[in-house]
C-alpha positions as a printed Julia matrix, in Angstrom:
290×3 Matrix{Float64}:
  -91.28  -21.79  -6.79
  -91.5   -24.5   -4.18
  -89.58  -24.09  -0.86
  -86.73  -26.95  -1.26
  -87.49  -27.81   2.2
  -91.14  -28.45   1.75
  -92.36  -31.32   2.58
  -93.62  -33.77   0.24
  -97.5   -35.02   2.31
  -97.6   -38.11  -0.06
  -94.06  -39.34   0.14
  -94.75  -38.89   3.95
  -97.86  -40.57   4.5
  -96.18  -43.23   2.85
  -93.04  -43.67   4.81
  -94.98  -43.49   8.38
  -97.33  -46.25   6.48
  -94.7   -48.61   5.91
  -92.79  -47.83   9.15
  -96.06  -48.72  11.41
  -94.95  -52.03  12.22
  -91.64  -51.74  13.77
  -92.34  -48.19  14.12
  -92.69  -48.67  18.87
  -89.3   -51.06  18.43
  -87.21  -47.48  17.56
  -89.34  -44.78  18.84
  -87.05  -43.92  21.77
  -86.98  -40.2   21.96
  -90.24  -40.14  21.23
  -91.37  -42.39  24.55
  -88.79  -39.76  26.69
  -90.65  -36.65  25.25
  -94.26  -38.58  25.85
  -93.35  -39.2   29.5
  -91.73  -35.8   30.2
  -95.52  -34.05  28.53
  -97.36  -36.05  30.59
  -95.76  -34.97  33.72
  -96.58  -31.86  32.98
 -100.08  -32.38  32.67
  -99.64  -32.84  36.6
  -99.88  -29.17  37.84
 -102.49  -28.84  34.93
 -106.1   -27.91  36.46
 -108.45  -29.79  33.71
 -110.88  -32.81  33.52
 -111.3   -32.87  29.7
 -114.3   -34.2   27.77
 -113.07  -34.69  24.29
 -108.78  -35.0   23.3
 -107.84  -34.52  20.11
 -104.11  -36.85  19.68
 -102.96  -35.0   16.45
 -100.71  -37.21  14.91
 -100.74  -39.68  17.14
  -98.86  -42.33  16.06
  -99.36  -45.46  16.99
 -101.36  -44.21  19.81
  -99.3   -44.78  22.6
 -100.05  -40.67  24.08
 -103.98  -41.34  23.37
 -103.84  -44.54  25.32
 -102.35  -42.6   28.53
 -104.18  -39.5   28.26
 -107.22  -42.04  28.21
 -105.92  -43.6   31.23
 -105.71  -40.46  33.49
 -108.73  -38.65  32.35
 -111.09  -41.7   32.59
 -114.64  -39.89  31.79
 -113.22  -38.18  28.38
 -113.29  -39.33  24.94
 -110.81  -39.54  22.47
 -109.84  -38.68  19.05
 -107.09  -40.21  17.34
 -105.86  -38.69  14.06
 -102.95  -39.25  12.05
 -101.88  -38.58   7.91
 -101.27  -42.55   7.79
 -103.73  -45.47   8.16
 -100.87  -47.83   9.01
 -100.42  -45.78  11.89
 -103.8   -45.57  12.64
 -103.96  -49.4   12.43
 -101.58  -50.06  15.18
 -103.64  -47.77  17.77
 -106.62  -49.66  17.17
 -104.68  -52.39  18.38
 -104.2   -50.69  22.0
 -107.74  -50.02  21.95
 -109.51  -54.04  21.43
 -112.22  -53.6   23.73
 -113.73  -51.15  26.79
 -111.16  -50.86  29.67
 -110.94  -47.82  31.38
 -112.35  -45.45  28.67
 -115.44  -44.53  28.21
 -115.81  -45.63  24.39
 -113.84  -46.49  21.51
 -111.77  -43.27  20.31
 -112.42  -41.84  17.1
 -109.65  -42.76  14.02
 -109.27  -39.74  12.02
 -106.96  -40.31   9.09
 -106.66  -36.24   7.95
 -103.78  -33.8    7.91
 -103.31  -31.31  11.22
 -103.12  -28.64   8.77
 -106.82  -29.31   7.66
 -108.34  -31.1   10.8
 -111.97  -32.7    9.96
 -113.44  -31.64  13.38
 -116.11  -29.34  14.26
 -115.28  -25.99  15.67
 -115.17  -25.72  19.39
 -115.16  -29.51  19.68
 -112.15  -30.22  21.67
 -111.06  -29.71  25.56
 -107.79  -30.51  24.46
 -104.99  -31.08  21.98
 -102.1   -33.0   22.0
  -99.35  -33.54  20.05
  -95.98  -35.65  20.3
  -93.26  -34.67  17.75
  -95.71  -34.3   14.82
  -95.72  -30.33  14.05
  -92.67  -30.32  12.48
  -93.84  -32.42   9.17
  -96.31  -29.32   8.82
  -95.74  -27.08   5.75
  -97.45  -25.0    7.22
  -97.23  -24.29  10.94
  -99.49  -20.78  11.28
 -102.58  -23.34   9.49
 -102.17  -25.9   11.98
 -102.42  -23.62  14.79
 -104.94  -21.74  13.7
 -106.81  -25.79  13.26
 -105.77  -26.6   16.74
 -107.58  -22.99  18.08
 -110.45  -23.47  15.87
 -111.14  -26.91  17.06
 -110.56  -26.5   20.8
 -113.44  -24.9   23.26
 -113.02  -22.35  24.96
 -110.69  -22.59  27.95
 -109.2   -25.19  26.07
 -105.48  -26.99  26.41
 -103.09  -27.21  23.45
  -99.9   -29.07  24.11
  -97.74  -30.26  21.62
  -93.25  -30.93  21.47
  -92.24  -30.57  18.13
  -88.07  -30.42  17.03
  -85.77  -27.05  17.0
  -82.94  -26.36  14.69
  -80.64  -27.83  16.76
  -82.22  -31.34  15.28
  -79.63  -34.05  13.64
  -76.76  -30.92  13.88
  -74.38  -33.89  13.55
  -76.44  -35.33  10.68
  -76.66  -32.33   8.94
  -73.02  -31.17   9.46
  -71.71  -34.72   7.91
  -74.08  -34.85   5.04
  -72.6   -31.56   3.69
  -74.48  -29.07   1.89
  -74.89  -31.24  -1.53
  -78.62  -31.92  -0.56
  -81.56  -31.0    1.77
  -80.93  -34.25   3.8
  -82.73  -32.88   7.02
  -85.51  -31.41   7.19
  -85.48  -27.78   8.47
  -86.76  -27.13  11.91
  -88.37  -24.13  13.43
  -86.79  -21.75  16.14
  -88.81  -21.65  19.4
  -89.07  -18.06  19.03
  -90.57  -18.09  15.83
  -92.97  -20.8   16.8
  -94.07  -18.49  20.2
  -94.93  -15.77  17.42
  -96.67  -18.41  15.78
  -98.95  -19.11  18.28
  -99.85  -15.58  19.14
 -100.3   -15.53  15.58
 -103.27  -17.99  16.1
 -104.99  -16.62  19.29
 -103.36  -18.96  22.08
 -103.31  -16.8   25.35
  -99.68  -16.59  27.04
  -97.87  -19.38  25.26
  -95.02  -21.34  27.41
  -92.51  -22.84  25.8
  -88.92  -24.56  26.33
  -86.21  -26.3   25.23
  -84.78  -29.97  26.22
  -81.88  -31.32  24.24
  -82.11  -35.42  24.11
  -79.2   -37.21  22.8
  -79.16  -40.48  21.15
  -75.91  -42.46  20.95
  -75.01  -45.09  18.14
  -72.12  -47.42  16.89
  -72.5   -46.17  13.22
  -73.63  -44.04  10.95
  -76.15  -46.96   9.49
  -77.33  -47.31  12.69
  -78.72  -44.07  12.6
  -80.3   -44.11   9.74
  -81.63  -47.67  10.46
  -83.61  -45.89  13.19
  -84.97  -43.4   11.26
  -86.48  -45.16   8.86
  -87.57  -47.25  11.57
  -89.93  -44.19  12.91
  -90.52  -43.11   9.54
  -88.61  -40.04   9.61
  -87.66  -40.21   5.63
  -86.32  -37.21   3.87
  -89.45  -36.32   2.27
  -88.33  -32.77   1.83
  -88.95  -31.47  -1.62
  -84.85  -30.56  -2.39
  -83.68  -34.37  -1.2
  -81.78  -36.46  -4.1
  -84.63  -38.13  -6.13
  -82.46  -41.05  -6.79
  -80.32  -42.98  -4.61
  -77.57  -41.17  -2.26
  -75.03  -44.29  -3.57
  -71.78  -45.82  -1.86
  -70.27  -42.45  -2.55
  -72.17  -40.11  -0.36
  -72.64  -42.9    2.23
  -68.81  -43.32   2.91
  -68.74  -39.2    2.59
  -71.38  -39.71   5.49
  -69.53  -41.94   7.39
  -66.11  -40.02   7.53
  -67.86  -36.74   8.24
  -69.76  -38.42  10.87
  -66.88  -39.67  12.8
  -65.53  -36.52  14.12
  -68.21  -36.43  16.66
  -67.48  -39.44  17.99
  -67.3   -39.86  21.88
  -66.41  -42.22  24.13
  -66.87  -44.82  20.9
  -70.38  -43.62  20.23
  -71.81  -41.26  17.44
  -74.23  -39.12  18.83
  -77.86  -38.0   17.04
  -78.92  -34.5   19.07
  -82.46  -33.81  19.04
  -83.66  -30.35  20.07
  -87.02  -30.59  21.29
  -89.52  -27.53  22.11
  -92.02  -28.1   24.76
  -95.35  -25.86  23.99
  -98.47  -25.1   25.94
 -101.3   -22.58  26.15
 -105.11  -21.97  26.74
 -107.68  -20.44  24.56
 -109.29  -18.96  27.83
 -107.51  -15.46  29.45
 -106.56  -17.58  32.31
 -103.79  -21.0   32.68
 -105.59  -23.4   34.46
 -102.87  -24.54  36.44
 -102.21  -25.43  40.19
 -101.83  -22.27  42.64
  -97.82  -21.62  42.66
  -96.92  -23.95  40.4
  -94.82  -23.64  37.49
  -95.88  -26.41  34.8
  -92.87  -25.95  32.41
  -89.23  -25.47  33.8
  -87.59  -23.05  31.55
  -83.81  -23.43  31.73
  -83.03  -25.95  28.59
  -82.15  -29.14  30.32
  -79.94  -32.01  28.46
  -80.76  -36.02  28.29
  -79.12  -39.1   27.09
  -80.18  -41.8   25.58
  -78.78  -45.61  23.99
């Protein structure tokens, strides 16, 4: 029997198609939670050959990562070709890089890459469409070398709470998301040496409830959950939506809460980090966002 929260790949890959286009206009939390893994790269001791940008979007992480490690090469891979499309755009000719990346249009849960072909792997709020997380970490070690970096944010429960909470429990409207705990088992799981991981809570803030759903479908974050309503939700459950929606209203604005787990570790038995340093702050921290 399939898991009701399962995600549909093909009703995905579609969504994140069609969304390419506008898709930079709404990403907002997911510029914040680029910016916030990049400074963490800081304290990071590595001069990578080859990154891996596993869903990367509409390359925006790839681009940077480029950037700072000038000698390395880059792989770009994402489930949709629209997306794909867009970071060739960043990419028109030889700047600072080395070569053209790579576009990879694949799955993270089956990644077409050679083992032990990576430095490192990177990934910006794209592990939680995985079905299956323990495959896509077990990809991620396969393809890395060894003394290799994986780091990756991906969303916690915590996730649309207010979303959720309003919608009821008629339907599977948001997707499930996976404790940190669970995903630090995970990664044991797979054969990452001392994982690190925290918790940031990011909050978006709205007029209305369309407004929030405007911007998801903006970033392509569709239910594609196998229990969603296969036709449409109707004026009925939309004005249900609204009304629940308002009691968390503050200060005039509806907030969206995103719960977002910060993850790193090496394939190697030893961090490759800056003497004293401590990469990843581990007290939960809270942000706000228009």
């Amino acid at each position: 029997m399939q898991d009701e929260y399962s995600i549909d790949k093909a009703r995905m890959r579609q969504a994140f198609h069609r969304a390419a286009k506008q898709y930079d206009a709404a990403a907002i939390l997911q510029r914040q939670v680029r910016e916030e893994m990049l400074s963490r790269l800081d304290v990071v001791k590595l001069q990578p050959q080859v990154i891996l940008d596993a869903g990367c979007g509409t390359g925006h992480g790839l681009y940077a990562l480029l950037k700072q490690y000038k000698a390395a090469k880059g792989i770009a891979l994402d489930i949709a070709e629209g997306m794909l499309a867009r970071t060739r755009t960043l990419f028109p000719t030889y700047k600072f890089w080395q070569s053209q990346p790579r576009f990879v249009c694949a799955d993270i849960e089956t990644i077409p890459l050679a083992t032990g072909s990576v430095d490192m792997v990177w990934s910006n709020l794209a592990m939680q469409w995985c079905n299956d997380l323990d495959a896509a970490l077990q990809e991620f070690r396969r393809v890395l070398r060894p003394d290799g970096l994986l780091m990756f944010a991906t969303l916690g429960p915590d996730t649309l709470k207010e979303l959720r909470a309003a919608s009821g429990a008629d339907h599977t409207h948001v997707s499930r998301f996976i404790d940190m705990h669970d995903i630090g088992d995970a990664m044991t799981r797979a054969g990452f040496n001392a994982p690190v991981l925290d918790v940031m809570h990011y909050t978006l803030t709205y007029d209305t409830v369309e407004s929030v759903m405007r911007d998801l479908k903006a970033i392509g974050a569709h239910n594609a959950t196998a229990g969603r309503p296969k036709g449409l939700t109707g004026k009925g459950f939309l004005q249900k939506l609204r009304q629940g929606y308002e009691g968390f209203r503050q200060q005039g604005k509806l907030p969206a809460t995103y719960e977002v787990v910060f993850v790193h570790a090496w394939t190697g038995s030893q961090p490759y980090t800056e003497p004293g340093s401590s990469p990843i702050q581990l007290m939960p921290r809270k942000v706000t966002a228009e």
